[in-house]
N, C-alpha and C positions, 0 to 999 in steps of 0.2 A: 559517639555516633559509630555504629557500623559499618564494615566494607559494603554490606548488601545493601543499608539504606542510601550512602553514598552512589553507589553505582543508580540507582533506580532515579536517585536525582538528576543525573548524568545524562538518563537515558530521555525523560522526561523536557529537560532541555535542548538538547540534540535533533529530539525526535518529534515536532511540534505539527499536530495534524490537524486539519479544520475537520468535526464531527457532525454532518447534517442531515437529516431526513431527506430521505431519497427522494420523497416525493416533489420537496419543494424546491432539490434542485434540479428536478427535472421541469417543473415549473420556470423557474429562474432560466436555466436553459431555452426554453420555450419563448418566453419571453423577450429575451434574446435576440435571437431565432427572429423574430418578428419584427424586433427592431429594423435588422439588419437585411431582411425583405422589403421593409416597407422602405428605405433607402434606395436600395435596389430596384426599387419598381418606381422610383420618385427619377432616379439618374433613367431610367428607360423611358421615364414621359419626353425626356430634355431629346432623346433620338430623334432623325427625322424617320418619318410615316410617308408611304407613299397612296397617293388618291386612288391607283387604281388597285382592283382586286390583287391580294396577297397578303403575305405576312408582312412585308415594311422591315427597316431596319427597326424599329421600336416593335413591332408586331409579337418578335419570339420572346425578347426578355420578359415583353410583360403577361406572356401568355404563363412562363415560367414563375413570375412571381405570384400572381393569382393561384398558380396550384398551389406551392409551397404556401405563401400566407394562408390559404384554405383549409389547407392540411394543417399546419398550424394551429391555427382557431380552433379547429374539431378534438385537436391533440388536447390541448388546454381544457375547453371542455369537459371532455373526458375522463381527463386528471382531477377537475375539481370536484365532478358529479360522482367519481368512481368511491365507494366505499372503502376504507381501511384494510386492510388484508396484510399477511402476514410478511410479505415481500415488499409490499410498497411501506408500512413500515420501518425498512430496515434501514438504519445508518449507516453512511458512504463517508470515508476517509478519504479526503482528499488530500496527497503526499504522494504525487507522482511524478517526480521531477526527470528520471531515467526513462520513464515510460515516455514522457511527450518529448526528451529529448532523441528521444530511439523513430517515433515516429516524426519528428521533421528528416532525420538522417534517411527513412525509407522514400520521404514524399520527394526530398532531394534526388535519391539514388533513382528513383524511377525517372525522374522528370528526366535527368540526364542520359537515361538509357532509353528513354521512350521512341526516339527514333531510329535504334535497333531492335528494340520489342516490339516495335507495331505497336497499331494505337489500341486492337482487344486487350492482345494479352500485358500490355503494359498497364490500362485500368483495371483487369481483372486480377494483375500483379500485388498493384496498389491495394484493393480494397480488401483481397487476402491477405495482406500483410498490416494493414491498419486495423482489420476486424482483430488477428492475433495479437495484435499488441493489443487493443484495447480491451483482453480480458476473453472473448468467446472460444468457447473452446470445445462447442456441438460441430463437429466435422460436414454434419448435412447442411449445416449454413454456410461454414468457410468452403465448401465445396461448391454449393450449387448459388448462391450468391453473388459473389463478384465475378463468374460469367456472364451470368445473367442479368449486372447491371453493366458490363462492358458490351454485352450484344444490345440493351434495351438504347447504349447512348449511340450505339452505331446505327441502328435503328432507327432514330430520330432525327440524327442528322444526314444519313445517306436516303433514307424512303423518304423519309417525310419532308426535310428541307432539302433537300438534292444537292446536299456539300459534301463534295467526295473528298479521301484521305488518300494522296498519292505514298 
């Protein structure tokens, strides 16, 4: 036996990655995804609701879980009806053990800094720093992005539910 074949044994062992078409775990994801909405929208029935006009305490979650499961289902859809293409073929190695250990250390570090950040720029922190870990790396998304989802949740809850952030 040789050093090289040796070594390749070695590395083979060491280095063991699940090989899965993209599509279907985006699929699985989805799936997922929907599990764990429809959970969520099942714990928002158990809320109390109030009689007269307004959101209720059960009102926002389930108004939330309806778009996501929605968006969901279309997602799925999508994916099933969508034709084969050169990208959605592509196989995803899953072997990220540094990568999801890097991002709880950032989801940590904000959480704890967040009431020195503010509540923007501390989401807008976060979804910068998650989007880079998890691979993107078009600067017009990491830039105009996670603004843009820290002003849309400030939005929603300071216009639209009138819960302000001291």
């Amino acid at each position: 036996m040789s050093i090289n074949n040796s070594d390749a044994e070695a590395y083979e062992v060491t280095h063991k990655v699940l090989t899965i078409r993209k599509k279907w775990l985006e699929l699985a994801v989805y799936f997922l995804l929907l599990i764990a909405t429809a959970l969520y929208a099942n714990e928002a029935f158990n809320l109390p609701g109030y009689g007269s006009p307004g959101i209720g305490a059960s009102g926002f979650p389930l108004l939330v879980a309806m778009l996501i499961g929605s968006s969901l289902v279309l997602l799925i859809i999508a994916s099933l009806l969508s034709k084969s293409s050169q990208e959605s073929d592509s196989l995803v190695e899953i072997s990220r053990p540094a990568q999801v250990l890097l991002s709880i250390v950032v989801m940590v570090a904000v959480v704890l800094a967040l009431e020195w950040l503010g509540l923007i720029v501390g989401i807008a922190l976060l979804a910068f720093l998650l989007m880079k870990l998890g691979g993107e790396s078009r600067y017009s998304l990491l830039l105009t992005l996670p603004p843009l989802l820290a002003l849309g949740i400030y939005a929603i809850f300071v216009l639209v539910l009138g819960v302000y952030f001291d």
